[in-house]
C-alpha positions in Angstrom: 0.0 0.0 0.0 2.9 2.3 0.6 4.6 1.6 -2.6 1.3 2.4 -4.3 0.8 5.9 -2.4 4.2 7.1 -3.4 3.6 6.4 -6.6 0.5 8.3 -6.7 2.7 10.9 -5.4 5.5 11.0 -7.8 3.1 10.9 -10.8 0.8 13.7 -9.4 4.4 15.9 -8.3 5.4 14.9 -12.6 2.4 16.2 -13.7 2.3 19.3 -11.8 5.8 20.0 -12.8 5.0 19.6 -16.3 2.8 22.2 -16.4 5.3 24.5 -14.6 6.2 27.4 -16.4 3.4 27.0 -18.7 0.8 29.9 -18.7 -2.2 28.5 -16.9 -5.5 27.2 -19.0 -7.9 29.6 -19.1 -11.3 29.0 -17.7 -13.3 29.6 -21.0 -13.5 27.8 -23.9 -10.9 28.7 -26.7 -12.6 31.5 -29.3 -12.9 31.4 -33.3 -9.6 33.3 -34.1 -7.4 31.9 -31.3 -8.8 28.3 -33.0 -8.4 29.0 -36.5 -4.6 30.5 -35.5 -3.8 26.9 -33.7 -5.0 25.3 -37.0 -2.3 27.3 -38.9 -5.1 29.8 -39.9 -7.5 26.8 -41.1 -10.9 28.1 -40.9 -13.1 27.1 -38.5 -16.4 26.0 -39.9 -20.0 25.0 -38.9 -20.9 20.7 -38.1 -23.6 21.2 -40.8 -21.6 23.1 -43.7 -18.8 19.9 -42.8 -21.8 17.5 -43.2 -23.2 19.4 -46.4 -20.0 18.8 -48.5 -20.9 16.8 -51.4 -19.2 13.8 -52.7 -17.3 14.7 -56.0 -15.4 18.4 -55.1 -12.4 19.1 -56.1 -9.8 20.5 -52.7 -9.8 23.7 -54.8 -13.6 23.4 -54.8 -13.6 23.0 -51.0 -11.1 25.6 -50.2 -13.4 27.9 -52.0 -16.6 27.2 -50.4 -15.0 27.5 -46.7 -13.5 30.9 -47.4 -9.3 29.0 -47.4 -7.2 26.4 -47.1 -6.9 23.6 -44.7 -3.2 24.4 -43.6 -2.9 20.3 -42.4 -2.6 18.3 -44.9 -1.6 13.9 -44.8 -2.6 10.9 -46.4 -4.8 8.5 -45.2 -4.7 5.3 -47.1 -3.6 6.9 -50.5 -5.8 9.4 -50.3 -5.0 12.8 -49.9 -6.8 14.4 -46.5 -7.2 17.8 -44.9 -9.5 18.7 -41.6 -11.1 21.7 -40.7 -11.7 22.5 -36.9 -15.4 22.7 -36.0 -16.7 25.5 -34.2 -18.4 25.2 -30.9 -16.7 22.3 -30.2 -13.1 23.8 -29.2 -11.4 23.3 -25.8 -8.2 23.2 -24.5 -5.8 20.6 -24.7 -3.0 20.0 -21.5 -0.7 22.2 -23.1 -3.0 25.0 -23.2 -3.7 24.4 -26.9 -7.2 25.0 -28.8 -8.2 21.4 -30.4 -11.5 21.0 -31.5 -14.0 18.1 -33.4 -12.8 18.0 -37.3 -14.1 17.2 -40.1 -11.8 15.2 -42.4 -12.2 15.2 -46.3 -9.9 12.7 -48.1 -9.6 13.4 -51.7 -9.0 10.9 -54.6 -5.4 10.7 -56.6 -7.6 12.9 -59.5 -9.2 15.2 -56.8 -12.3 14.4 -56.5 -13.8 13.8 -52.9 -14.1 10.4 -52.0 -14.7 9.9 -48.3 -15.3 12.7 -45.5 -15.6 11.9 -41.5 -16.5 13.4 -38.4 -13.7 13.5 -36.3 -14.2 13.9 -32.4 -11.7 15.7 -29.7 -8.8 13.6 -29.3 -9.5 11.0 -32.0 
């Protein structure tokens, strides 16, 4: 039982001094701009314009109807993929980071738009 409350101890004493020197996390949820700069100025759009993409457009298409470019940018199975943060759903991570819900639109090798998901917080 000892052995198990010091290590309780050390890992809450670890964790505290990992967030030592770090500004603390403010009480409110992170806003629009202060999002949209922690995506690498990705806009942050609505769930329902995310869910109202249609199958078949083009990344330049997308870009254009959300007002800019989704700074990330990987693939996913061959498939080129960006995210846009969603707003509303932003909070901070441990490192005093805005994250939010994403939704992810993977693009075919000739652009057209082949899958989207809903991404949640921490997926």
């Amino acid at each position: 039982m000892r052995l198990l409350t010091l290590c309780v101890v050390m890992l809450l004493a670890g964790c505290a001094a990992a967030r030592e020197g770090m500004p603390p996390v403010p009480d409110r949820p992170p806003t629009e701009a202060e999002t949209r700069d922690a995506y690498f100025n990705t806009p942050v759009i609505t769930d329902d314009s995310g869910a109202a993409v249609k199958a078949g457009i083009t990344k330049p298409g997308l870009f254009r109807l959300f007002g800019g470019r989704a700074a990330i940018d990987y693939e996913r199975r061959g498939l080129d993929c960006v995210v846009y943060p969603i707003i509303g759903t932003q909070v901070w991570d441990d490192k005093g980071v805005p994250v939010a819900a994403e939704w992810e639109f993977c693009f075919e090798p000739g652009g057209a738009l082949a899958a989207k998901r809903r991404l949640q917080v921490g997926s």
